[in-house]
N, C-alpha and C positions, 0 to 999 in steps of 0.2 A: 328326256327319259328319266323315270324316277321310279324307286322303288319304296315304298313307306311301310315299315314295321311298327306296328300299334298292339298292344295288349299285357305287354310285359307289367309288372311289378312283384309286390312282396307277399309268398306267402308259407302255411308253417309245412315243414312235410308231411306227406300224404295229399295236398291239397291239388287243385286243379288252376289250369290259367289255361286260356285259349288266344293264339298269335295271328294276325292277320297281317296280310304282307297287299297291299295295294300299288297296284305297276300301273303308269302312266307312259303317255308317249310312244308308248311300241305294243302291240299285241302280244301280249305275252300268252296268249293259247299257243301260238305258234313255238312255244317252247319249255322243252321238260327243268323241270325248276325244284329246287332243294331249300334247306334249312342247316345253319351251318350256326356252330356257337363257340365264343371265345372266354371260356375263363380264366380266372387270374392265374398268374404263374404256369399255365397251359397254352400247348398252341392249338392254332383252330382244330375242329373236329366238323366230318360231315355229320349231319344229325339225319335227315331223311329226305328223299325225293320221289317226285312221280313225274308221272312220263303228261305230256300235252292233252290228252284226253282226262287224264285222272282213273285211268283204266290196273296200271302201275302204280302200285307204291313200293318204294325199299326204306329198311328201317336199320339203325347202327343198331348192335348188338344190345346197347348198354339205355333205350331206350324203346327195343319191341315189347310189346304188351302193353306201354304205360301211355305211350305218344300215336297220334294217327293223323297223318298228314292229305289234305282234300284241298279242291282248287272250284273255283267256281268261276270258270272263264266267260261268262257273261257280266258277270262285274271284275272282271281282272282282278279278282285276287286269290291268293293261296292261302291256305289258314293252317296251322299244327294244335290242334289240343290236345293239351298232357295235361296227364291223368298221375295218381300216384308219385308227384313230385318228391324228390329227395336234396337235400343238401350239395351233394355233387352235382345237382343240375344248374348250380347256378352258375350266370353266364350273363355275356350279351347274345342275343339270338340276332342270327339276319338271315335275309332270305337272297336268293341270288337266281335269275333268268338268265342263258347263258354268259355273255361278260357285264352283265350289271348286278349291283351289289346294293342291297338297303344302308340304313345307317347303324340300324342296329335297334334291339332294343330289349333294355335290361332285367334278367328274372332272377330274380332274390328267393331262396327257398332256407329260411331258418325260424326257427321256433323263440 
């Protein structure tokens, strides 16, 4: 079972990055799946999830309008692109299908 977060890196605010979370090993349609991010001297935060179908989405307060989270369970994966990056989003981003957890992967948002 593995989960891989790919698309993170560095960029200035305002800018955009899009994150894709590829699940092996398990079917992950068969489960609603979120985005979850750790910044420094903070602890985790949920960031956004949908339900199995991708029919649902929920969003944390402090990223609706900018971030939109889709799944495309024909190739097992989840994607979040964010829009309107700011300074405080930066983080490691991971993605999580019920008890599995990516490794992370890191978004740098400074000018």
């Amino acid at each position: 079972v593995q989960l891989v977060e790919s698309g993170g890196g560095m960029v200035q605010p305002g800018g955009s990055l899009r994150l894709s979370c590829a699940a092996s090993g398990f079917t992950s349609s068969l489960y609603d799946m979120s985005w979850f991010r750790l910044a420094p001297g903070k602890g985790p935060e949920w960031v956004s999830g949908i339900n199995t179908g991708g029919g649902s989405t929920y969003y944390a307060d402090f990223v609706k309008g900018r971030f939109t989270i889709s799944r495309d369970n024909a190739k097992n994966t989840l994607y979040l692109q964010m829009n309107s990056l700011k300074p405080e989003d930066t983080a490691v981003y991971y993605c999580k299908a019920n008890s599995y957890w990516g490794q992370g992967t890191q978004v740098t948002v400074s000018s």
